[in-house]
N, C-alpha and C positions, 0 to 999 in steps of 0.2 A: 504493500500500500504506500508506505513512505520512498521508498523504489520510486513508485509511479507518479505519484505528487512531486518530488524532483523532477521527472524525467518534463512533464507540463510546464514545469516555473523555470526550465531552465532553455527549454525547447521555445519556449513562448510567451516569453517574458512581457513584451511588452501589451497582450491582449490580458495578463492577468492583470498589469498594474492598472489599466485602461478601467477592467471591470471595478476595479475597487475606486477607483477615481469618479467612475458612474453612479455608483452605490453610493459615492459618498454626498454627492451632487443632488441624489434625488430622498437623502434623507434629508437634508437641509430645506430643501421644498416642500417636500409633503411632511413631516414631523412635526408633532407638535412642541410648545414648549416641557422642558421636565417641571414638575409642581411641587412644591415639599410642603410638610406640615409641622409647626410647633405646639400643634395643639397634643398635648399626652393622651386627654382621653378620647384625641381618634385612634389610639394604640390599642384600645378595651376592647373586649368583645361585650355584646350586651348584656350577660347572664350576670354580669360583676354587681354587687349593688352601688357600687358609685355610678355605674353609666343606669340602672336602673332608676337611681335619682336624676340623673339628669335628663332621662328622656320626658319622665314625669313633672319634672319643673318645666322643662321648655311647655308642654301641653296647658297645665295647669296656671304656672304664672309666668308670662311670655314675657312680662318685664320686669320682673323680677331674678335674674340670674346673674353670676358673678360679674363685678363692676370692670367695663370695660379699660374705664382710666379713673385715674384720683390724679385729681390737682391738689398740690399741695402750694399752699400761699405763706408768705413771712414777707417782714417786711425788710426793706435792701440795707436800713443802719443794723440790724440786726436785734433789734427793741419788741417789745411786744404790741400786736395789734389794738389800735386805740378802735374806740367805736367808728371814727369815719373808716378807718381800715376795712372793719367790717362791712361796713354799707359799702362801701368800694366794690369788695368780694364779690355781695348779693349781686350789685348792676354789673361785675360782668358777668357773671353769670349768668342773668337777663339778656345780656347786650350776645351774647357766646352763642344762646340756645337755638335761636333761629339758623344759626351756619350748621347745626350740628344734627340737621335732618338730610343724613345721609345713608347708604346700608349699614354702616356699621353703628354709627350711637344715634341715641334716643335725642330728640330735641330738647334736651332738659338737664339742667346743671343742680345736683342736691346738692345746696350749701350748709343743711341745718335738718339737726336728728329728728327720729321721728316725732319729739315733745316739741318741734318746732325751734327749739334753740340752736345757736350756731356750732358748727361743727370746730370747737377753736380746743387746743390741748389745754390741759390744765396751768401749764406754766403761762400760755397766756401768748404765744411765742410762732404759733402756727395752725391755719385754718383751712379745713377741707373743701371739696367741694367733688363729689361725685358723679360719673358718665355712666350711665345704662347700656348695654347693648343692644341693638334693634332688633326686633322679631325676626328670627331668621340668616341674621347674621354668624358668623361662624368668626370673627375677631382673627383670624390666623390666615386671613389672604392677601393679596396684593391690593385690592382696593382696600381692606380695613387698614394697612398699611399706611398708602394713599392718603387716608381720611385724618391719620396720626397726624402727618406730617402736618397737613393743613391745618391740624386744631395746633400745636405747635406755634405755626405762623401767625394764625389768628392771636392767641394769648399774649404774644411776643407785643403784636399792636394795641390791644385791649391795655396792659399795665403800663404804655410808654404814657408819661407824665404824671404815673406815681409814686408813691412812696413802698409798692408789693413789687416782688417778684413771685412769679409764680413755674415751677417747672410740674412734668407730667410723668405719672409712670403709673404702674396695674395690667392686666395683660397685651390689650393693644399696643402701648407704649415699649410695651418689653418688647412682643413681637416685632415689633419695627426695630428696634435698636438690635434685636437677636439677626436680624436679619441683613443691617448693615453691616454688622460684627463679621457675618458668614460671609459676604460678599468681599469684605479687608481681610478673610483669613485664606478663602479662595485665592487672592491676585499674589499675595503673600508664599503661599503652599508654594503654587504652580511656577512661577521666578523660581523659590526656593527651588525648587526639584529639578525644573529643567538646569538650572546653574549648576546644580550638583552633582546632575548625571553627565553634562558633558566635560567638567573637570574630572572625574574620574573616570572617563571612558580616554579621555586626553592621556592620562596618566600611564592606563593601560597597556592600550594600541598605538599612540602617538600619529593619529591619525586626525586629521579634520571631518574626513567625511562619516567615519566612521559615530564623533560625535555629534554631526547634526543627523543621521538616518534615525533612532531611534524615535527625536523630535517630529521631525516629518512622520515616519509612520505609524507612529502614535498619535499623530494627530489625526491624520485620517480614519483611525481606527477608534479614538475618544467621538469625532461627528456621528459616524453610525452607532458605536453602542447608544449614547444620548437619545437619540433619535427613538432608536427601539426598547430602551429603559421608557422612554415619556411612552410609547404606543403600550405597550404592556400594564404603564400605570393607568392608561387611560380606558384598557380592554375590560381589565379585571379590576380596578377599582383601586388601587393600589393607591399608600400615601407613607410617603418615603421620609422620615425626619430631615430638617433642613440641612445637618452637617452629612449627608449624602455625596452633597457635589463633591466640596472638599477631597472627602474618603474615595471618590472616584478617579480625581485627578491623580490622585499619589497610588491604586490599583493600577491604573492603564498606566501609567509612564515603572511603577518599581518590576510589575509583573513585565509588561512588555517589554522591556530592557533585559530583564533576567533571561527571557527565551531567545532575544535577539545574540544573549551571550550565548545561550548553550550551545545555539547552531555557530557562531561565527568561530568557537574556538573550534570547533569540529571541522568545520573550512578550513582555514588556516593549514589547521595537521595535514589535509589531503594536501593543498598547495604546494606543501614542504614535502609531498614524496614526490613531488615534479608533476603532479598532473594539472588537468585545462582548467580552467573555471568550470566548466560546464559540466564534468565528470567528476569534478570536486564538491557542486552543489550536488549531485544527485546521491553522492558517497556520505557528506555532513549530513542530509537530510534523512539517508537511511541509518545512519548511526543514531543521531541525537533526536529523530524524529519520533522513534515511540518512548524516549524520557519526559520527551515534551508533550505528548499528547495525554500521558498517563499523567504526569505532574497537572496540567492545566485541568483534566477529568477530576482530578482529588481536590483540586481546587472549586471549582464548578458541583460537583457535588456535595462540597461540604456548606455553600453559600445556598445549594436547593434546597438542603436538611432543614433552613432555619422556614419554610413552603409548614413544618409540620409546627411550627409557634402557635402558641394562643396570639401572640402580639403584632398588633398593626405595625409597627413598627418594624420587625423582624422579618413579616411577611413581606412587608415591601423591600427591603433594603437586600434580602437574600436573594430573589430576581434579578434585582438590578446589578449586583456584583457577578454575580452568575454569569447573566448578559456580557459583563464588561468583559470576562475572563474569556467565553466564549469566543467574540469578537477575536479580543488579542490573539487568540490561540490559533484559530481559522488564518490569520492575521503571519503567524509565527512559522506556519507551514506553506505557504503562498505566496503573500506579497515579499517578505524577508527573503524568502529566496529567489522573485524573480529580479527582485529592485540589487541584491548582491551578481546576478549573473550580468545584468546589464551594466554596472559598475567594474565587475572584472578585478583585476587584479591594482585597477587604479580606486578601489575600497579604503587599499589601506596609506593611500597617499598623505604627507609625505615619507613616511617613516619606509624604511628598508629596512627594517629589523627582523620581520614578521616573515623572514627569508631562513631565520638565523632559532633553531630549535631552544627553547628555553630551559637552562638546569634544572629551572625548579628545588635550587637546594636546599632550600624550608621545608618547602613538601616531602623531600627524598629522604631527607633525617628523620621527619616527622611521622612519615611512613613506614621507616625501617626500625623506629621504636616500635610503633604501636603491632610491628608484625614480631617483633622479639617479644614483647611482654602488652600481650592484649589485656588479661588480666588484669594490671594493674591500670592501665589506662578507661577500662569501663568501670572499673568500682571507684578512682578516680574523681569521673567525669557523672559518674552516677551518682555519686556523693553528694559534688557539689550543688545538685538540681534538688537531693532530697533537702538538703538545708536550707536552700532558697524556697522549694515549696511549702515547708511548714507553716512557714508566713500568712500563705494563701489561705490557712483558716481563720485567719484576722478578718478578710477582708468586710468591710462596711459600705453598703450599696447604698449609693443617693440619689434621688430621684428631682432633683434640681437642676433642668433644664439652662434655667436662666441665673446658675450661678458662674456658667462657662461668661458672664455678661461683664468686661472689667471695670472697676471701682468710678471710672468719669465721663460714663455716658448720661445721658441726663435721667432714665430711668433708677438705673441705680443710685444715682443723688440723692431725687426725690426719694425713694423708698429708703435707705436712709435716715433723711430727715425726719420720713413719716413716723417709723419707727422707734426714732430719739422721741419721740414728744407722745405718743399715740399706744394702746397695747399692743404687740408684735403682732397679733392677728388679723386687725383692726381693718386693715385694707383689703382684708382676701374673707368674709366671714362664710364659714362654716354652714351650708343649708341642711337641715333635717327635714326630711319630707315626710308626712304622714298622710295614706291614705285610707280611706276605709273597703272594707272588705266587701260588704256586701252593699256599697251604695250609698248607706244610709247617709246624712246630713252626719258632722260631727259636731261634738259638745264642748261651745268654748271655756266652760267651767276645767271640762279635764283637759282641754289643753294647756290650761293656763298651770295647773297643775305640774301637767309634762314638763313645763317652759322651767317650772323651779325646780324641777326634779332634776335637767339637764341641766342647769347654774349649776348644783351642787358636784357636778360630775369633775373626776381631776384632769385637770388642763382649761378648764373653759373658766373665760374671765368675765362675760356677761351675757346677756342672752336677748336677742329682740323680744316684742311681742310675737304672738300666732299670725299670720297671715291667711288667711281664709279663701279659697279659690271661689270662682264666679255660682258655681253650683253650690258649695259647702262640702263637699267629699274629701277634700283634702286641705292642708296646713302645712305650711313652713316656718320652722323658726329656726331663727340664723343666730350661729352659735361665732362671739368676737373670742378667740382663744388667747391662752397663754403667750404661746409662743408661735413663729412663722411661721404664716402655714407650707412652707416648702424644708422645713427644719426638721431633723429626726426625732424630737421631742415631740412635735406637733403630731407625726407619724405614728409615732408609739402610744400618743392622748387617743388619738382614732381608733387604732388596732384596738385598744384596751377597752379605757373606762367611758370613753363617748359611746364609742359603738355597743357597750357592752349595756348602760344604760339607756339610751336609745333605743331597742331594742325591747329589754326587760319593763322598763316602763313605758311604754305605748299602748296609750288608751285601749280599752277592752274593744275589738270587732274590728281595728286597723293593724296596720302593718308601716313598720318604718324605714328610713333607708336615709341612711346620711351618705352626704353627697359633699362637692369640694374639693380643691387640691387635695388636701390629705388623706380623702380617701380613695381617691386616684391612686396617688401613691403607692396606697398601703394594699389596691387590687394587683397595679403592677409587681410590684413583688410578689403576691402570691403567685400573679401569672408568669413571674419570673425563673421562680422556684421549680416549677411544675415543667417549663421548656427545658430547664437542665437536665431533669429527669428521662427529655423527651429529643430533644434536637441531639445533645452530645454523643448517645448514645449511637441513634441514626447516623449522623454522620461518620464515626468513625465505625461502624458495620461497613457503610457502602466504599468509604475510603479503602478498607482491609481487603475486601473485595476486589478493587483496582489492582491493589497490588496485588491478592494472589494469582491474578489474571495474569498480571505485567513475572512477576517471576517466575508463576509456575509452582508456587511454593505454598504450603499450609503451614508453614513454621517462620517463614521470614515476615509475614505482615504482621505476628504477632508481638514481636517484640520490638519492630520496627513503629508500632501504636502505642506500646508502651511508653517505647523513648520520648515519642510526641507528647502525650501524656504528661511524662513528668514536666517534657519542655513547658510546656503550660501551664501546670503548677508554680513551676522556678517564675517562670514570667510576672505569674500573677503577685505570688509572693516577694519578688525584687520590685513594684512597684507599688504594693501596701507598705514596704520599707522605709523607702521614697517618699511618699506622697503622705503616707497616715503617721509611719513615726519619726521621720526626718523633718517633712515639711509643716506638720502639725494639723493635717487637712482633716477634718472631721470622717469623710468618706469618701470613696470613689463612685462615678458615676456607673448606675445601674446594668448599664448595657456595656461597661467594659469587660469581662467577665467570655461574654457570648462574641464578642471583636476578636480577642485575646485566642481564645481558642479557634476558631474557624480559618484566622489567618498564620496560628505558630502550626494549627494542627495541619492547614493544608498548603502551605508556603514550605515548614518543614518536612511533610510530606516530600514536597517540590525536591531537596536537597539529601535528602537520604535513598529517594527514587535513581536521583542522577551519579550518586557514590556507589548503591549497590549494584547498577547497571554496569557503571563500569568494575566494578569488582567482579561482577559474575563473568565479564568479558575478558575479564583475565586470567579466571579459574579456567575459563574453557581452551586459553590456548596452554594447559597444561602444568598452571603454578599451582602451587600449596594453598590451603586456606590462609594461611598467615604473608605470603610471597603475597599474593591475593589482593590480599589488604593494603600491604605496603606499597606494591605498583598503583592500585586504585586511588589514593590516598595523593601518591605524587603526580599522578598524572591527572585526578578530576577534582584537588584541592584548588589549582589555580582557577578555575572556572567560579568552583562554588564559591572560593574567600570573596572572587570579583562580583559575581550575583550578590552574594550576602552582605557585602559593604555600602553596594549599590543599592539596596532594595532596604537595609535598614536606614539607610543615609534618607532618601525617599520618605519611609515611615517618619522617620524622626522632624523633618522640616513639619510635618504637624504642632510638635511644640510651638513654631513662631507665630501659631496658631491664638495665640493670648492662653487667659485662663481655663479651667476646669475640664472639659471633655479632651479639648484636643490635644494639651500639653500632657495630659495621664495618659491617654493614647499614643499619640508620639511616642512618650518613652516607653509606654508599653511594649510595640509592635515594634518597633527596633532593635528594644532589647532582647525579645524574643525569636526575634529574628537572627541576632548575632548568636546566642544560642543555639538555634538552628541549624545554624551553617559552622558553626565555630565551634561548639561542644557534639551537639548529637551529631550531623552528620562527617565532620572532621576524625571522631575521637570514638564515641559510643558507639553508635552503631558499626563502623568496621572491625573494633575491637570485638563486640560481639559476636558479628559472623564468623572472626576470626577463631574465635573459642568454640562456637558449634560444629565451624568446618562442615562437612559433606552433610550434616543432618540438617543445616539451614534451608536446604534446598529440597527436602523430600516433599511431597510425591515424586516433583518432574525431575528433580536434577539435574538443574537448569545449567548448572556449572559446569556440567562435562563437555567436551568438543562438540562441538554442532557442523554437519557437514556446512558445504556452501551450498547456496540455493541455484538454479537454474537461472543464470541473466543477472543474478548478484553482482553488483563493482567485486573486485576484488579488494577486500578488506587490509584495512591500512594496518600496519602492527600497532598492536595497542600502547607500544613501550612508546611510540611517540606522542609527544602532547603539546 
């Protein structure tokens, strides 16, 4: 098969790069745009009771539901609000409301509680004024965006020739600010990454062209996945968290670069036993062409595994990677090698070196250890993953989207402020829904009951009155809590004693369901809990699978999952290190966990496929298992260090990402990645084939001489690299 797909991209190079150049032309025309969502509880499925609260609050009080913005007002000497202050506030509030019938807020500015008094803190020092969402509205798209920005501008003109200032923050306002964040960490990444790959592809091959090819056909290959990521979101319904793009950019350029390596060093080697370009493309492409096919399938299916999530999130985000990987990989076997045939041997211009066989005397040494004392090098390198994974039962899942948001955007200002002066809850309150069971009207006697029953609960600081829906069937009371409601306290108030009274006391013939960030929250995690149970496993069955296809072997995919395994552990646990007891950071973001694994389990994958490939290529022309190792070792160490450096370098520009998600990520997936390539598949894993010897490979015994095939190149010795 890889035979034949050489023999086309080298035969007819320029109708394949045409066809991808067409494809790429007419995804940009007919595609639509990709879409993302910061909304968490579009991640729920609806059986959760947070999303059952919320579908019943949208029905029941349609304007009534989490405040889209909170203005927060003070005045600019920093003094406390005199009464004209206040009458200030109201008129503009008045003067605001009429701009503010738009789809996302309600035409109406609350400046003052429900007793009618002003919403001013007790110091005397800062005064509220609240945004309603409109009917229908959804707060997490580019018009509610839109609509941010404009109230922004408005307010900015409203306080000029006073004594207030006034800034905006609550979910809209975040979402906007979350969403410029994403767009500055985008331009950010993508610079980083392309900068980084072609200094060390420079470094390498010493080659120009060598480092703009990846850019180019990575680019072409980043338009169609997009394209077919936005169709797929658009078929099935799909809604991708915003940090998407990002994580996309740094997939298609670290993964597609890595495959760009494995084939070019594979070229090269035919080059240097004197043959054509064209008999050399078809020679690299049937060597290194089923590492790459199998590697990018263990990839690709471990991004499909997350298809079996409870979570929106997951669902969408594991297509889309899948997608991208796909793309590259089709990408890796085709375009790469018709766009290297047409290039020739002027690929590796200017450098002459790549004439000139390389010692390799890192790898040689390091090869010739690990094949004298295998032993000691996997208990070792085993070791040192088991201490870094113990960590990983520390780890503390946060469910705060909008703490990645850094300290001097104006949402985080304002909330803040709000905060300093207001109870930690105050901006985000807490809905209890109760409805009744069989219909009936409900009795504001026992709700009002309820309403003291939930005051007394721990964590809640005060409680509205009942809200009464247009029929009477149903009540909300909205619970101002302790503490944030994006805070693990707050989370833990929920899990516990809210929900747990909530619940237990609800009027006789109803039914309750708290609703609210924190209980978002506290669904996602259980839904979190339950995908570990459910993704991890899946994926590494179908992953094990690949390989014992790709080896032939019932005994090598087992330990070769292992090692992944621990790689993963080690990861997780060197970044609760890091992040929870170095940096003092409360907890890692919830969805690192399920990143963490998909990318060490099936990147790692990637780099133990391409060691044991070539190891088993060397047992077959007649070494020892331990010979085996050490040839492997020297000769597919320079590939991997160079993929592995490149592809964590990649991961890592994520940290210039700012705070929370993407700098724990970043360091995450890099260091996991060096791991990868520089523990398990450098050290562990050859060690241990090396120790199993001929039983690695039972049933097939993949290792023994395999004739030539019929029309085979003649195979290059594998002592060259």
């Amino acid at each position: 098969m890889f035979t034949a797909l050489g023999r086309v991209a080298s035969r007819r190079p320029w109708y394949v790069i045409g066809a991808w150049v067409v494809l790429a032309a007419l995804v940009v025309v007919f595609a639509p745009a990709l879409q993302t969502t910061q909304d968490e509880s579009d991640f729920l499925p609806d059986h959760y009771e947070s999303i059952k609260a919320i579908n019943i609050q949208s029905e029941e009080f349609p304007g009534a539901t989490t405040p889209a913005a909170i203005l927060v007002f003070q005045r600019s000497d920093g003094s406390k609000l005199t009464e004209a202050d206040q009458a200030e506030v109201a008129k503009i509030a008045k003067e605001l409301g009429p701009e503010l019938g738009t789809k996302t807020f309600v035409p109406q500015v609350v400046v003052a509680t429900p007793d009618g008094a002003p919403q001013v803190s007790e110091d005397g020092l800062v005064q509220l004024g609240v945004i309603g969402l409109a009917d229908g509205a959804t707060g997490y798209d580019t018009t509610a965006f839109d609509d941010a920005k404009s109230l922004r501008s408005d307010l900015s003109d409203l306080v000029k020739g006073t004594d207030l200032e006034v800034q905006s923050t609550g979910a809209v306002p975040q979402g906007l600010d979350s969403q410029d964040q994403s767009e500055r960490t985008l331009a950010i990444v993508g610079i980083a990454t392309i900068v980084l790959i072609v200094v060390l592809l420079a470094l390498i091959f010493r080659s120009v062209i060598i480092c703009l090819m990846p850019i180019v056909v990575v680019g072409v290959v980043s338009v169609i996945a997009n394209g077919l990521i936005a169709w797929a979101n658009d078929i099935f319904g799909l809604k991708a968290d915003s940090s998407v793009e990002t994580i996309l950019v740094v997939v298609l350029y670290g993964i597609g670069t890595d495959y760009i390596l494995f084939f070019l060093f594979r070229y090269r080697e035919r080059l240097r036993l004197g043959e054509d370009t064209r008999t050399a493309v078809v020679g690299a492409l049937q060597r290194a062409g089923e590492a790459i096919a199998s590697a990018g399938g263990a990839v690709i299916v471990a991004f499909l595994a997350l298809l079996l999530s409870s979570l929106g999130i997951f669902r969408a985000i594991g297509p889309a990677l899948a997608i991208a990987v796909a793309v590259t990989l089709v990408a890796a076997l085709t375009l790469v090698p018709a766009v290297v045939t047409v290039l020739g041997r002027a690929l590796f211009w200017p450098s002459k070196k790549w004439r000139q066989e390389p010692k390799a005397a890192r790898f040689a040494r390091a090869g010739e250890a690990v094949g004298r004392r295998p032993g000691i090098f996997a208990a070792a390198s085993g070791l040192v993953m088991v201490v870094l994974a113990l960590f990983s039962l520390q780890f503390n899942p946060s469910f705060d989207f909008n703490a990645s948001l850094p300290e001097n955007v104006e949402s985080t200002e304002a909330l803040n402020t709000f905060q300093d002066h207001f109870a930690a809850g105050a901006s985000d309150p807490v809905p209890v829904i109760v409805k009744s069971d069989d219909g009936d009207k409900l009795d504001p006697t026992a709700l009002e009951s309820y309403g003291a029953a939930l005051g007394k609960a721990e964590g809640v600081s005060s409680v509205y009155p009942a809200q009464l829906s247009k029929d009477g069937t149903a009540a909300q009371i909205s619970l101002v809590l302790d503490h944030d409601t994006s805070s693990d306290a707050a989370l833990a108030d929920v899990k516990g004693p809210i929900r747990d009274t909530a619940h237990s006391d609800a009027p006789p013939g109803t039914t309750a369901y708290v609703g609210g960030t924190p209980s978002v929250f506290a669904d996602l995690q259980a839904a979190m809990v339950r995908d570990y149970k459910v993704v991890f496993p899946a994926a590494a069955l179908v992953i094990m699978l690949i390989l014992a296809l790709l080896l032939r072997s019932l005994v090598a995919p087992w330990y070769l999952m292992a090692a992944v395994g621990l790689g993963f552990a080690a990861t997780l646990g060197a970044t609760v290190i890091i992040f929870q007891h170095l940096a003092g950071e409360n907890g890692l973001i919830f969805i690192l966990p399920i990143y963490i694994y998909l990318f060490v389990t099936a990147l790692g994958t990637d780099y133990n496929i391409l060691m044991v490939a070539r190891l088993r290529e060397e047992a077959r022309e007649g070494r020892s298992p331990r010979e085996a190792a050490a040839e492997a070792i020297k000769h597919a160490g320079p590939t991997i260090a160079a993929a592995g450096i490149i592809l964590a370098g990649t991961f890592g520009s994520l940290m210039l990402g700012g705070p929370g998600l993407f700098r724990s990520m970043g360091f995450a997936l890099s260091f996991g990645i060096l791991v990868a390539a520089f523990v398990m598949a450098m050290f562990f894993t050859p060690a241990l084939t090396a120790i199993l010897g001929h039983a690695a490979w039972w049933p097939g015994h993949g290792d023994e001489k395999a004739p030539t095939e019929p029309g085979e190149p003649e195979s290059a010795p594998s002592h060259r690299g």
